[in-house]
C-alpha positions as CSV (number, residue, x, y, z in Angstrom):
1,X,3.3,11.6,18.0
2,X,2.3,11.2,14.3
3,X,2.3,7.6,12.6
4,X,2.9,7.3,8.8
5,X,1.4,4.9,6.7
6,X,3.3,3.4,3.7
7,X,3.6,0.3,1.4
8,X,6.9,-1.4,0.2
9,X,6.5,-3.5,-2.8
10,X,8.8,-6.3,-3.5
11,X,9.0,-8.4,-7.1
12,X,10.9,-11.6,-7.6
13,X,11.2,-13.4,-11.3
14,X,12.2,-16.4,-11.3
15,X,13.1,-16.9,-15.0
16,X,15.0,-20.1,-15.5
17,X,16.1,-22.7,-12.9
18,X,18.9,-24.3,-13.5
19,X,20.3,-27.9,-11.8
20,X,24.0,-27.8,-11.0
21,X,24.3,-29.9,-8.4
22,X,21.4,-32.0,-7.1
23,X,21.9,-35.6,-8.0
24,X,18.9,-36.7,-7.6
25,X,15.7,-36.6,-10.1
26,X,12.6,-35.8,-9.1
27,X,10.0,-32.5,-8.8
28,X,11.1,-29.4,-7.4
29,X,9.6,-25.8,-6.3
30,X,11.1,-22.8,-5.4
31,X,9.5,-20.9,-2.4
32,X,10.1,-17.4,-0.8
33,X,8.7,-15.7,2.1
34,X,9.5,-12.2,3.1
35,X,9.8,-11.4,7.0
36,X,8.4,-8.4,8.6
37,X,9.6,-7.4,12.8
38,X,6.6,-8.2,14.5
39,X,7.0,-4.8,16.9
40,X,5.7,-3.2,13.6
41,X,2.0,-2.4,12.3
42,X,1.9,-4.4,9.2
43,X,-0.1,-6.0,6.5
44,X,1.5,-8.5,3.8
45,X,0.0,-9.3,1.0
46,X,1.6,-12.1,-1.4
47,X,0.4,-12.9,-5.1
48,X,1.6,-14.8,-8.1
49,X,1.2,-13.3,-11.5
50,X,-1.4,-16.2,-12.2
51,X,-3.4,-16.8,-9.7
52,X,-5.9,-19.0,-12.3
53,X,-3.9,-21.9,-12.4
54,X,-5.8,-24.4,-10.0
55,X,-3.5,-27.7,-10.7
56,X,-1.3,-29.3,-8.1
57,X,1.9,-28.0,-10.8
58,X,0.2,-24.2,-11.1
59,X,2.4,-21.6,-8.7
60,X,0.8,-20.4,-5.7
61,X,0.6,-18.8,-2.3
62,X,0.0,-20.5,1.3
63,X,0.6,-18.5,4.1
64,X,2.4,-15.6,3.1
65,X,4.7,-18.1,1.5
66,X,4.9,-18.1,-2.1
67,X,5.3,-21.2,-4.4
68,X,6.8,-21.3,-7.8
69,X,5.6,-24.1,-10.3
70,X,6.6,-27.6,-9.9
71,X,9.5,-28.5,-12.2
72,X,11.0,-32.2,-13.4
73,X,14.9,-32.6,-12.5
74,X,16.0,-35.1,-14.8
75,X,19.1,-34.3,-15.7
76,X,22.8,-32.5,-14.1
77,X,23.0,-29.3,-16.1
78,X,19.9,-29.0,-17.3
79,X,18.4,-25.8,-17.7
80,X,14.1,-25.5,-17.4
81,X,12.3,-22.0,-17.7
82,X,10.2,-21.3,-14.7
83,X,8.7,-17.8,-15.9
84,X,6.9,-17.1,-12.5
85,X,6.4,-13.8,-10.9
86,X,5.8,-13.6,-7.2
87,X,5.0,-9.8,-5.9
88,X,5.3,-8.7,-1.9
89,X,3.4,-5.7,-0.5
90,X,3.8,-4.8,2.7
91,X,1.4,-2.0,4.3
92,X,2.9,-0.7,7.4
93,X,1.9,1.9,9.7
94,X,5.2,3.7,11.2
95,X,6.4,6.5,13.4
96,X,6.5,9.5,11.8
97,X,9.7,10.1,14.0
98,X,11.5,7.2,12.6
99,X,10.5,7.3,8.6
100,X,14.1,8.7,8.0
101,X,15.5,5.4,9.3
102,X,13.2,3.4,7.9
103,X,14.5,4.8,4.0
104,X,17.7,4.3,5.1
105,X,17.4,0.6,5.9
106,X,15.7,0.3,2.7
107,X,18.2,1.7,0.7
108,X,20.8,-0.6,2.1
109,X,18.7,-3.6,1.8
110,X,18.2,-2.7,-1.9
111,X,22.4,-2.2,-2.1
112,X,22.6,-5.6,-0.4
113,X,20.5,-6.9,-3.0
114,X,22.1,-5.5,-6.1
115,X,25.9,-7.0,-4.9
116,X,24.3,-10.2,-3.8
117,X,22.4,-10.6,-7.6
118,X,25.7,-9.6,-9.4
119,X,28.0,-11.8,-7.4
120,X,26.1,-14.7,-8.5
């Protein structure tokens, strides 16, 4: 039995967030985690694209979780630019036997990703 070692990278921009329907003000954050099955070898790493910032408003990462800026809601409609980066790597250490599968899950997870984006 051979194992294979390989990294998937994941990158989410958050460019803009805009308020459509919360009706109340206040600060919000946006946070996203990515999940990996536990029956397989793995390593995740999380990052912002600036780690620097060291205020409580700065984006971030706790816990594999990662934390965009804080932004004021103040108004319906109104549009704020967030302009974070948040980058996922995952090192995992496979069957060799079962690689094929694995790129075929991934390209259907990247196909479920492109029709969720442009539905929206």
């Amino acid at each position: 039995m051979s194992e294979v070692q390989g990294t998937v990278e994941f990158s989410v921009e958050l460019h803009k967030f805009l308020n459509v329907d919360l009706f109340q003000r206040g600060f919000y954050q946006v946070r996203a985690g990515l999940k990996v099955s536990p029956r397989v070898l793995h390593r995740l790493i999380a990052t912002t694209q600036d780690n620097t910032g060291k205020g409580a408003l700065s984006p971030g990462v706790y816990d594999g979780i990662v934390y965009s800026r804080i932004v004021q809601i103040l108004y319906r409609n109104e549009e704020i630019t967030v302009n974070d980066c948040m980058v996922f790597r995952v090192h995992l250490l496979l069957d060799g036997d079962r690689v094929s599968l694995l790129m075929v899950m991934l390209d259907l997870l990247h196909l479920y990703l492109v029709i969720g984006i442009n539905k929206l």
